[in-house]
C-alpha positions in Angstrom: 148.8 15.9 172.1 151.0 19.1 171.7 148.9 22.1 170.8 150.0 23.7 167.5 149.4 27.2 166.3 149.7 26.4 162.7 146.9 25.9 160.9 145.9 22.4 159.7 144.3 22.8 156.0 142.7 19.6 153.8 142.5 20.6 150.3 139.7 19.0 148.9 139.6 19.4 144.8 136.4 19.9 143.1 135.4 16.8 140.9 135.5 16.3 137.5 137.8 19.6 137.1 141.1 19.5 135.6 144.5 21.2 136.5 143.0 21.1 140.3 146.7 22.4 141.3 146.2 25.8 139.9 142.8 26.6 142.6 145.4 25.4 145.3 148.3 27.8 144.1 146.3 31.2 143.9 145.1 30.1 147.8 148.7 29.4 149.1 149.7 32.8 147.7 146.4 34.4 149.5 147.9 32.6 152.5 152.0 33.6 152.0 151.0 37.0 151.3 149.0 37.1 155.1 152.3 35.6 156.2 150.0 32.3 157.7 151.5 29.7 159.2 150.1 26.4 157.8 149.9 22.7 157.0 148.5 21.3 154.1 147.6 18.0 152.4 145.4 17.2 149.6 142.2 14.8 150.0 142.9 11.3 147.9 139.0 12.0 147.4 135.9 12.2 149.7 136.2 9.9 151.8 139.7 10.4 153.2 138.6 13.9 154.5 137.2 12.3 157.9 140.5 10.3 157.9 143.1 13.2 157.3 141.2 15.1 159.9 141.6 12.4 162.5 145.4 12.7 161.3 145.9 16.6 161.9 144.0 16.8 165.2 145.9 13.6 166.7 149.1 15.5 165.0 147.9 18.6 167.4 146.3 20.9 165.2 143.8 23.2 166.9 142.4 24.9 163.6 141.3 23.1 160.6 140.6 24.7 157.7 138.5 22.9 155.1 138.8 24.2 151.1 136.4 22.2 150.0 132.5 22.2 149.8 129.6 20.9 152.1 130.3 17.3 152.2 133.8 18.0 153.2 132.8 20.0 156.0 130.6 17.0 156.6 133.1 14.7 156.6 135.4 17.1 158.3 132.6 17.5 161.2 132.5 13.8 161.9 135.9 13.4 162.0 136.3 15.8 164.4 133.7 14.5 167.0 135.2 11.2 166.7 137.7 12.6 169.2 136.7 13.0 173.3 134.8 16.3 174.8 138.3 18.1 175.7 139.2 17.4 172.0 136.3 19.5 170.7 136.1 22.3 172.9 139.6 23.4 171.9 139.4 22.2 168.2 138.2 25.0 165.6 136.8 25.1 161.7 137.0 27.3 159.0 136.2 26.4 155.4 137.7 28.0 152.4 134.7 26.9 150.0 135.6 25.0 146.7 133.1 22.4 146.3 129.9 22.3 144.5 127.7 22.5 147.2 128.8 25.5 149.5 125.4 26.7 151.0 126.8 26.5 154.8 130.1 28.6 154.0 127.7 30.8 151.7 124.9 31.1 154.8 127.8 32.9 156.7 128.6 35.3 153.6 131.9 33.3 152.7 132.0 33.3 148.4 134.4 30.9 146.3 135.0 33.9 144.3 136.5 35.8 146.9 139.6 34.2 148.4 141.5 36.9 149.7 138.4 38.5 152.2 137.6 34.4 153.0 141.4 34.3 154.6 141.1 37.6 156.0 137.8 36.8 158.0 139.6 33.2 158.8 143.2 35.2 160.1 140.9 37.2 162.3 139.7 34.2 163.9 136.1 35.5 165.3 134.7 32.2 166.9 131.2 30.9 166.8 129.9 28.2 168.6 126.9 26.8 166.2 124.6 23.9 166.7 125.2 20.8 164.5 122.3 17.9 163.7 122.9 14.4 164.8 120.7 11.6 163.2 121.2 8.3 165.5 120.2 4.9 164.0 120.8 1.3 163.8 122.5 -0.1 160.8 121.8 -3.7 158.8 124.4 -5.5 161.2 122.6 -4.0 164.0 125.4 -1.6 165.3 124.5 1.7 166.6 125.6 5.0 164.7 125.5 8.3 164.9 126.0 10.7 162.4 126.4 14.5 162.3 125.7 17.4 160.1 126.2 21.2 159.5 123.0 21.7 156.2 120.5 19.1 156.8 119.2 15.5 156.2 117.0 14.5 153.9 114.8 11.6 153.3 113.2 10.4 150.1 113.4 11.9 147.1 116.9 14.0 147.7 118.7 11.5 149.3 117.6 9.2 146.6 118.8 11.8 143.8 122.4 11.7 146.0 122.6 8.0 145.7 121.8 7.7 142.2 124.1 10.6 141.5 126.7 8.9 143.4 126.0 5.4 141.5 125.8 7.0 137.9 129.2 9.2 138.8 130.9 5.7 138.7 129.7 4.9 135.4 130.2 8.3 133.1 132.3 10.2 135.4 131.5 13.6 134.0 129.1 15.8 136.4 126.7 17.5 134.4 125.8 14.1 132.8 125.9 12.6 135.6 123.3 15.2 137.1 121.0 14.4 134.0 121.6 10.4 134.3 120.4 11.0 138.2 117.2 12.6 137.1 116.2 10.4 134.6 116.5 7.7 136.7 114.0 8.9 139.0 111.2 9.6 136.2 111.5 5.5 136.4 111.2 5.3 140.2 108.0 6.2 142.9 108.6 9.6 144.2 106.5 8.7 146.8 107.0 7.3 149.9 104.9 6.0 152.8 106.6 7.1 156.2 105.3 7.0 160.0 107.6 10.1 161.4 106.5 11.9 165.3 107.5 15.9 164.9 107.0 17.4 168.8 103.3 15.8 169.0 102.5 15.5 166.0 102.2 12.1 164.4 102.5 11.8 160.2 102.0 8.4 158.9 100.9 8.9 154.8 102.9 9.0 151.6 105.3 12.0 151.7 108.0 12.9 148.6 110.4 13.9 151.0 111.6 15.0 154.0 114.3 17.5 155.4 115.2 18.1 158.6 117.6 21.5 158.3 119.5 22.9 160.9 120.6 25.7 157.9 119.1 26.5 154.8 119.5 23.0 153.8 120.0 24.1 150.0 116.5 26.2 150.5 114.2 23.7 152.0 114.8 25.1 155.4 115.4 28.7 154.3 114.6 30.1 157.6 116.9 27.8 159.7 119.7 29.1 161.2 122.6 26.9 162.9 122.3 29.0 166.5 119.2 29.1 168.0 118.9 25.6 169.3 116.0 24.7 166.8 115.9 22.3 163.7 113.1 23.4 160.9 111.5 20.3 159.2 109.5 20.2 155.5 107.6 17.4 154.7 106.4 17.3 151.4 103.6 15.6 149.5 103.7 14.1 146.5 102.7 16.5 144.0 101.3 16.3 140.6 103.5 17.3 137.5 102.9 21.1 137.2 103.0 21.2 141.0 106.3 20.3 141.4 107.7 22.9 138.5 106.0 24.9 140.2 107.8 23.8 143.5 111.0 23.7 142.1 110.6 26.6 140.6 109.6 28.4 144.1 112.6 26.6 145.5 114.8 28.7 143.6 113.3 31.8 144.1 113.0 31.4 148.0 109.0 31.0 148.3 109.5 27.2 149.0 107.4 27.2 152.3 104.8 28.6 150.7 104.5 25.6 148.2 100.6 23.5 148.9 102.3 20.5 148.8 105.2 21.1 151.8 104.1 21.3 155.6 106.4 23.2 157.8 107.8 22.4 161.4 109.9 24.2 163.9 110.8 22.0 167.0 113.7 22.1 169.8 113.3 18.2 170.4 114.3 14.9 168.4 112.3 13.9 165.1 111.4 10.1 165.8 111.1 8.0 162.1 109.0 4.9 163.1 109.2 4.2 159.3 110.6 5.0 156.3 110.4 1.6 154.5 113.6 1.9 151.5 113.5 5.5 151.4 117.4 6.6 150.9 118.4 9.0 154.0 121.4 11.7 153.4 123.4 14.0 155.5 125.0 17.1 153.6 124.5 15.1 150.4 126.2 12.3 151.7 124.1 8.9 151.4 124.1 7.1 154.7 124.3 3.0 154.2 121.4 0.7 155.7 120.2 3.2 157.8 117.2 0.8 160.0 113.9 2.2 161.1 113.4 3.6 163.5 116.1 6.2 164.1 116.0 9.6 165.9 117.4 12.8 164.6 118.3 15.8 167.4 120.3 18.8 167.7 123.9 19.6 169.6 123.6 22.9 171.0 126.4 25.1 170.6 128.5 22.4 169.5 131.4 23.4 167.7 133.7 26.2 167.3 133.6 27.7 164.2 135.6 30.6 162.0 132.8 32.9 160.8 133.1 36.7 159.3 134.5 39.6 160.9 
């Protein structure tokens, strides 16, 4: 490969929102204006993120910058660590966020509303190594995977809430229905889930609501998890009545979540072991991982990846 000093940039368009080109022009006149030298192609959707990665870092890009939200990064993240040791060690991020989900960029004090400081803090290129989760399983065709991530993974309820969002997405197309469709579905499934999970010695093995495993916020159900001190924070929550989970949610959003009866929390530097999860859904960044097989291990990457934080 040929190093390149330009940067490599995936423009990632936020679902369901029309005239998508405009977001892209205000950014590439943020990025003339800096006098940035750049690449740029635009994601077909989701999916070809981890592919058009692959593409610019074969093609000799050393910085990648991600406009998009958490899944891209996701994506983006995977793609990247497809590629040998040598390959990563030189290879940086940066996110301009534009998804829907931006709750890594946002941990680091990047804001979609504020393009012009984002490019600044990305042109002054202050590089931070950060630990990144990987969740190792076996799949249906008995294959071993593995699978990072920047936010979290979840098991139970909101990796099931990802897949029905997904599956109902298909069918209306429009996001706030398809947000509604997701959680009506659920008032016709078990929340509940029995699980057999080992967190450092500790062994659980009862019916849980959900899991997360956060090596960030994780959307607030690892609020004190940060992505650089070699540590993954886990909540397991029970399955709580109806005016228990308002009330969680409701703590959620206000950032008193740990506090919640019904969630246990966890702080551990080794892997979390699931013995069983029998169909519970499992997610990485909000994307839904397919025929993930029991038992899998989830651990942490130390100081992993080089990434473009604030000045």
């Amino acid at each position: 490969m040929i190093a390149n000093s330009r940067w490599g940039i995936i423009y990632c368009p936020k679902p369901g929102v029309r005239r998508t080109h405009k977001r892209w022009e205000h950014i590439k006149e943020l990025l003339d204006a800096q006098a940035i030298a750049y690449d740029f192609v635009q994601s077909e959707g989701p999916d070809s993120v981890l592919r058009l990665t692959k593409m610019l870092i074969t093609n000799g890009y050393d910085t990648i910058i991600i406009v998009g939200g958490d899944s891209a990064m996701n994506r983006a993240l995977n793609g990247l660590l497809s590629f040998d040791d040598e390959v990563r060690q030189r290879t940086v991020l940066g996110v301009i966020p534009n998804g829907r989900g931006n709750d890594f960029a946002s941990f680091w004090g990047f804001d979609d509303e504020k393009d012009e400081q984002t490019i600044e803090w990305l042109k002054a290129r202050r590089i931070r190594q950060v630990d990144v989760g990987e969740v190792v399983y076996t799949d249906a065709d008995n294959n071993v995977q593995s699978r990072y991530f920047f936010n979290c993974l979840n098991v139970g309820l909101v990796a099931n809430i990802m897949k029905l969002k997904f599956k109902t997405r298909r069918i209306f197309g429009l996001t706030t229905l398809t947000y509604f469709a997701s959680m009506l579905g659920l008032l016709f499934k078990r929340l509940e889930t029995r699980m057999s999970l080992k967190i450092n010695e500790e062994i659980i093995d009862r019916k849980v609501m959900s899991v997360c495993i956060g090596n960030s916020r994780a959307y607030g159900q690892t609020p004190n998890a940060v992505p650089y001190n070699g540590m993954l924070d886990v909540s397991v929550i029970a399955y709580p009545g109806i005016r228990q989970l308002l009330e969680g949610l409701w703590m959620l959003f206000t950032g008193k979540f740990l506090s919640h009866k019904s969630v246990r929390s966890y702080r551990t530097p080794r892997k979390v072991i699931f013995n069983d999860i029998k169909k519970a859904s499992v997610s990485t960044d909000g994307i839904v991982l397919d025929n993930v097989q029991a038992p899998f291990r989830v651990g942490l990457k130390q100081e992993y990846i080089n990434l473009i934080i604030p000045s």
